[in-house]
N, C-alpha and C positions, 0 to 999 in steps of 0.2 A: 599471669598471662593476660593480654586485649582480647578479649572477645569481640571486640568490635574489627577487629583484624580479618580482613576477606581473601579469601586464598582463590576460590573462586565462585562462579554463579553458573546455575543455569538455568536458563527459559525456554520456553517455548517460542519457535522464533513468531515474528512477525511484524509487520512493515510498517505496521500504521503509528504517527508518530505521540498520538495522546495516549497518556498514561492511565490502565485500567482502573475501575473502581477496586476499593480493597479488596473484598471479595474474591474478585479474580485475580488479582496481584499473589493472594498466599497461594493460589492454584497454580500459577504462571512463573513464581520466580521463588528458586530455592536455594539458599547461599550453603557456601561450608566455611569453614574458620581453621585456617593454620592452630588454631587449641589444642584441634580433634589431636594433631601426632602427640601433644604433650599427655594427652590423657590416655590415649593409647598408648604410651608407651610405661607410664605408672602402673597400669595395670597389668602390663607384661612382666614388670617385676614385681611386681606383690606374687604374681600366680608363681612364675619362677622359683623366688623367695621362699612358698609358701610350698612348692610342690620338693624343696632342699629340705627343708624339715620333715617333712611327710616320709622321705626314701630315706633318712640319714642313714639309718642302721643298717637297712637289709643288705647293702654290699660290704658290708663289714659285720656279720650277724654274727661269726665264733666269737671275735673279737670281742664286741659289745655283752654277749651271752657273759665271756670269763669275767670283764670288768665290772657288771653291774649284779654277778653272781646269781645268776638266772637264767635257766634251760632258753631253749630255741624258741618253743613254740611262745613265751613270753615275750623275746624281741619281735617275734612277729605281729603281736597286740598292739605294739608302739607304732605300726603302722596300719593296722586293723583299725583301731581307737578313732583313726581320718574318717573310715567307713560309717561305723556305727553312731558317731556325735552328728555325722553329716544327715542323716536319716532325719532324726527330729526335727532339727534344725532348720531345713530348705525351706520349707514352705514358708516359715517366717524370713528367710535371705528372699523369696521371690516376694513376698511381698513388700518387704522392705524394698526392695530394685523398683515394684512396680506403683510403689505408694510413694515414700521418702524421697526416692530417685538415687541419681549413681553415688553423687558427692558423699552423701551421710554414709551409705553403704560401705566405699570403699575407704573411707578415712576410720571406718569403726574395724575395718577388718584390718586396716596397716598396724594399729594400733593393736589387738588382739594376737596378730602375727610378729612382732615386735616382741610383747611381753610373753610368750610362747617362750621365744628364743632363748630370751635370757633368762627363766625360770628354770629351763635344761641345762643350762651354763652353767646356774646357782648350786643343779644339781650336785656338782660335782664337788664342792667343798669337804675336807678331809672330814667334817665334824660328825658328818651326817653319816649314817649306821647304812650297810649294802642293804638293807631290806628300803629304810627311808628313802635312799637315792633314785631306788628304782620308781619308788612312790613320787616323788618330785618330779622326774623326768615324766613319765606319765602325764603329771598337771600340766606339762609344758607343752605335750603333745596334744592335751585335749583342748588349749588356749588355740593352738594352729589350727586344730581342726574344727574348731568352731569359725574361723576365720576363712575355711576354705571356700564355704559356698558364696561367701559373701561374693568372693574376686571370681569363680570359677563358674556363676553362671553370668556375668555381667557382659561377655564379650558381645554377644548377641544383642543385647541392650544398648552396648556402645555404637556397636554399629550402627541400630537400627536409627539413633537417635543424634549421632552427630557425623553419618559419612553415608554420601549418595549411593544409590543402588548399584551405580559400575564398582562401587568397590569395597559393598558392605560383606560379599562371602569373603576379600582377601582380608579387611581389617576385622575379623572373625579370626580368620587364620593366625593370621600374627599374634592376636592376642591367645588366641586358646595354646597352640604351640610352642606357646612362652610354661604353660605347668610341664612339658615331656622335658623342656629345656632343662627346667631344672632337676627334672631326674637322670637326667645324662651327667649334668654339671655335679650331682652326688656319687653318681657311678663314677665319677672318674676322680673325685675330689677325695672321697671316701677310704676309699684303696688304698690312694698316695699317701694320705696323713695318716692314716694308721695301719703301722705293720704290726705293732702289738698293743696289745689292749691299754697299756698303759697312756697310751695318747689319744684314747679318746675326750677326753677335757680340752685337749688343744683342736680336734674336729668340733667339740660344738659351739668352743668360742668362736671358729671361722665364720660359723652358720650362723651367730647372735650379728655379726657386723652389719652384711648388708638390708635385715630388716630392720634396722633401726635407722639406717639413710633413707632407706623406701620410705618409713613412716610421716618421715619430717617432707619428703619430697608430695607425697600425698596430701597432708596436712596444710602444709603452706601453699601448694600449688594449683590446686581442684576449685576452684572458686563457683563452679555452678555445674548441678549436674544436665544440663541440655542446653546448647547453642541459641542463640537468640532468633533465631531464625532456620526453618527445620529444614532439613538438607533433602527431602525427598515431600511426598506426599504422605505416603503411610506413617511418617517420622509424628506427624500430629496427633496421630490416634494411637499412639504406642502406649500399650498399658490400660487403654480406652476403657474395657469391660471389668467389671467388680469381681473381684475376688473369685468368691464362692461360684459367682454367674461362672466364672474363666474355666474352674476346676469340673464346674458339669457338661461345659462346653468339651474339654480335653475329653473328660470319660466318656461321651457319647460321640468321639470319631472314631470311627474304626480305621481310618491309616493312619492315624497317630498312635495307637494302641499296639499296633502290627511294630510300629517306629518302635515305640516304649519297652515293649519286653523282645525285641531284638537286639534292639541296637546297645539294650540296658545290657542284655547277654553280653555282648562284646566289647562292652566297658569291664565289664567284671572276668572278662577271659583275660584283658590287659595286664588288669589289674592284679590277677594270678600272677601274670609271667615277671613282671616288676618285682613283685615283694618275693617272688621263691625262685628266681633263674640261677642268685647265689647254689641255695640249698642245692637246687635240681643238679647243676653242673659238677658240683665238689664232688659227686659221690662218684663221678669214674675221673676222674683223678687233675681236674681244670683248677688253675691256680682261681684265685679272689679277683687277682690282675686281669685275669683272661674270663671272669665272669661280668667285668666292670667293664671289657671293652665292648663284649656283646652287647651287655647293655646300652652300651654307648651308641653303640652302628644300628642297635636298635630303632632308638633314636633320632637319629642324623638321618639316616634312612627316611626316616615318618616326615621328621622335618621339612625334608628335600620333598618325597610326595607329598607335603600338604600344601606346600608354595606352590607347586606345579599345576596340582587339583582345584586349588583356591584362585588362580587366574582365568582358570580354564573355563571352570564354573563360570564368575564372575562374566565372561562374553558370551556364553553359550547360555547359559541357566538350566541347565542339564544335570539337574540336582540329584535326582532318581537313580539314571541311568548311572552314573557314578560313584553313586552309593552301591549299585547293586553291584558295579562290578566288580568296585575296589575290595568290597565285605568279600564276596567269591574268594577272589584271589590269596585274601588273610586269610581263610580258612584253609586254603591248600598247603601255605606255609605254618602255620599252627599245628597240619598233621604232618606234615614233613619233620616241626622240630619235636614233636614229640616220639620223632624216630632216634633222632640223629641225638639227641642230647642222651642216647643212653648206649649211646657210643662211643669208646675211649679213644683219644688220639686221630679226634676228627675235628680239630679247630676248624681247620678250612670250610668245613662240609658245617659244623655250628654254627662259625660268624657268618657265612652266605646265610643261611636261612631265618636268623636272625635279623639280620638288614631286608631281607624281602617281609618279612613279619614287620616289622617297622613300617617300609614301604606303603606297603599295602593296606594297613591298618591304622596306624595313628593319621595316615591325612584323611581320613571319610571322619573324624571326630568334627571340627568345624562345617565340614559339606552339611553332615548329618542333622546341625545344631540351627544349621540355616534352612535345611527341610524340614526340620520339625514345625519352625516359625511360618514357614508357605504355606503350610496344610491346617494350620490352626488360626492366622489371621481371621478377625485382630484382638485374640487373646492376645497377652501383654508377652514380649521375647520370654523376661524373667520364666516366667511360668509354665510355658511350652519346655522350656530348655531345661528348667528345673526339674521337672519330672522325669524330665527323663534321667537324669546326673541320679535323683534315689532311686529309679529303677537299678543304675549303674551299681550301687552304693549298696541295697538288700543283696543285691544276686552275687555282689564281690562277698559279703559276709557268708553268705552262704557257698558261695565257691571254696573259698578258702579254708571254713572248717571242713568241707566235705573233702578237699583233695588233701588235707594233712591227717584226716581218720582214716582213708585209705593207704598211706602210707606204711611200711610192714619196717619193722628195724634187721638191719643187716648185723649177723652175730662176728664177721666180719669183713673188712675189702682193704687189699693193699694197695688199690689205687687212690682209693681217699684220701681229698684234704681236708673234709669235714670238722676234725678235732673228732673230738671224744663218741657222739651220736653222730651214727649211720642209717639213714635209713633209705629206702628203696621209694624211688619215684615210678615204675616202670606207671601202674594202675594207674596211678590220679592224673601220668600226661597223657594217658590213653584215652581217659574220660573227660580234661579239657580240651583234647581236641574233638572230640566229640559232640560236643556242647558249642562250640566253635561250629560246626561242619552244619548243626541242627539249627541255632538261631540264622547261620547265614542262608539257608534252604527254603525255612520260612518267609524270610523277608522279600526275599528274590519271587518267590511263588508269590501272595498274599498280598505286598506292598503297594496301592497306586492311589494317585493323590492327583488335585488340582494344585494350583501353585492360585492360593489367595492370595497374596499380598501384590507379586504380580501383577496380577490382575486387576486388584482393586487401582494400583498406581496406572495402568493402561490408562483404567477405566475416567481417574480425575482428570489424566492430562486431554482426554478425548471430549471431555467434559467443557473441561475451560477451552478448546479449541472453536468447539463448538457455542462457545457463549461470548467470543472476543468479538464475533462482528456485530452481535446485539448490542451489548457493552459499548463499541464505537458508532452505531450510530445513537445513541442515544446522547454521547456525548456531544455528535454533530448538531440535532436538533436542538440541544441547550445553547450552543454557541450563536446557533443562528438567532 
């Protein structure tokens, strides 16, 4: 790609026709580069990619249970394994984003997401004993989720670092909304290719393809990670503060902390309804087909709010306020499905609330990732957005053992399409909607911030404003 390729500029106007000293020139005039889409859009498919791996199973979980000859709650670890490898991990993925920069980052994760894929693939060779298989598949999935944080806290970074302020919350959007894509693109990919266990080998070869294109497209195409010229003013200091300085900077704000174990909550509420909507729906009598579309409208839903939310933001910068309403509104629909899904022969009344749960909840994930970064300016994006992704990632492990030990086994139900194991959701949806209803209560109460970064960009361009008529006549006096 030309980097030296200029899409556009903007300055600060002004009339006078001699050109500032440098100084003021990096204050005054900040280019962007037609790159920016190419590297946004590599990273929409890494996440995608990488978020196709992650969900393979859960919409086909009897299935995958009978072929790799192992209970439920072990296909559930296949995507568990995302949570718990991501934990360690992050901090070294944020430092790496706010040290190495994007390039290294994201071509080390294309690559780790790639060999993922096809070590799952490999899984499936006849030679291999059902206990070794399961054991393979596993390494495949700990290769992707080693690869997640790489891509999954980077959007924020992209933004900050190669697209102007009108439109770093919507190229957030786009890029973050590229991981729910591809949990839609599994919910529905999933289902169709396998109606019986037997064809799962032909599902994971689908899924080895396009990370192996992504790989080569990152690898050959990323040629530097920040524009040669920085698109905003805060774009210079992105990453500015050391490490260890950034991480005591985070723990001693208290609206970031408020952010952290809320918004973490509601990462790992999602994260619930994703990996167990299969389980939860089968048990009053929902085909795999009709838990794959909810998922879907899930989804498309979030997608459609986050476009919406993400332009909205973007003119208004109304970060807070939309955060607070949108979390509200998921909460209402998270007790609502934790009504209705235990209800038989209420599609209707399921996919509606499923699509307002989408709605309302997956578009506050990039708003949220760009409020973290206003309140913590100028700790580096990576690191604000990091931590919150392991808050996400502890509270999802712990979500998820707690709401499967509450689960009681049904001795038996004729509505079920579960297969073999029955068990009773009523308890664990009652208590993640709960936990839903509590972190969004907190937040809404507790939650206020300045908007640093903002401000700080006000404050430069007020700066060089104020410094352009000095600047010119000093150049008058030399000419003379």
């Amino acid at each position: 790609m030309d980097d030296g390729e200029v899409s556009d500029v903007q300055t600060v106007s002004t009339t006078h026709p001699r050109e500032p000293n440098v100084e003021l020139r990096k204050l005054l005039l900040f280019k962007t580069y037609k790159t920016r889409w190419f590297v946004l859009l590599v990273l929409c498919l890494l996440n995608c990619s990488n978020a196709t791996i992650w969900i393979t199973f859960a919409p086909v979980a009897d299935q995958s249970a009978q072929y790799l000859h192992v209970g439920l709650d072990m296909i559930n670890y296949l995507s568990l394994v995302f949570m718990v490898v991501a934990i360690p991990l992050s901090f070294g993925s944020t430092w790496m984003l706010d040290t190495l920069g994007l390039r290294i980052t994201l071509i080390l994760g294309s690559w780790l997401n790639m060999f993922g894929a096809m070590i799952r693939f490999l899984a499936m060779a006849p030679s291999l004993s059902a206990q070794a298989r399961y054991g393979v598949v596993m390494l495949g999935q700990t290769l992707g989720a080693m690869a997640q944080p790489l891509m999954i806290f980077a959007p924020t970074k992209l933004a900050a670092l190669w697209f102007p302020d009108h439109q770093r919350a919507t190229a957030n959007m786009v890029a973050s909304m590229a991981n729910p894509l591809g949990i839609l693109l599994a919910n529905i990919i999933s289902p169709l290719v396998v109606t019986t266990s037997d064809q799962i080998p032909t599902l994971l070869l689908a899924y080895t393809i396009p990370p192996s294109i992504i790989c080569l497209l990152a690898t050959a195409g990323i040629r530097r990670s920040t524009p040669p010229t920085p698109p905003s003013a805060s774009a210079e200091s992105s990453g500015s503060e050391p490490f260890l300085q950034g991480i005591k900077l985070l723990l001693t704000n208290k609206a970031y902390l408020v952010l952290l174990l809320c918004f973490g909550s509601g990462i790992a509420v999602f994260t619930c309804f994703s990996t167990l909507l299969e389980q939860v729906l089968c048990v009053k009598g929902y085909t795999n087909d009709f838990a794959g579309l909810c998922g879907a409208l899930f989804i498309v839903f979030g997608i459609v709010g986050a476009g919406v939310l993400g332009v909205y933001v973007d003119k208004t910068k109304k970060f807070t306020e939309a955060t607070k309403i949108n979390l509200s509104f998921s909460a209402l629909a998270c007790i609502a499905f934790s009504v209705v899904s235990l209800m038989p022969q209420q599609k209707v009344a399921v996919a509606a609330v499923c699509s307002l749960f989408g709605f309302f909840g997956f578009s506050i994930y990039p708003v949220a990732m760009e409020l973290s970064v206003e309140c913590t300016y100028p700790v580096g994006e990576a690191m604000s957005t990091g931590l919150i992704f392991v808050s996400g990632q502890v509270l999802s492990v712990l979500y998820i053992f707690l709401l499967q030990a509450l689960t009681t086994q049904l001795t038996e139900s004729s509505l079920s399409t579960c297969g073999d194991t029955v068990l009773s959701w009523k308890l664990p949806m009652m208590v993640m909607a709960g936990l839903c209803a509590l972190s969004s209560c907190c937040f809404v109460l507790l939650f206020h911030t300045r908007y640093r970064r903002l401000e700080a960009e006000e404050q430069a361009k007020y700066e060089a404003e104020q410094r352009l008529p000095a600047s010119s006549g000093e150049c008058d006096a030399a000419s003379s």
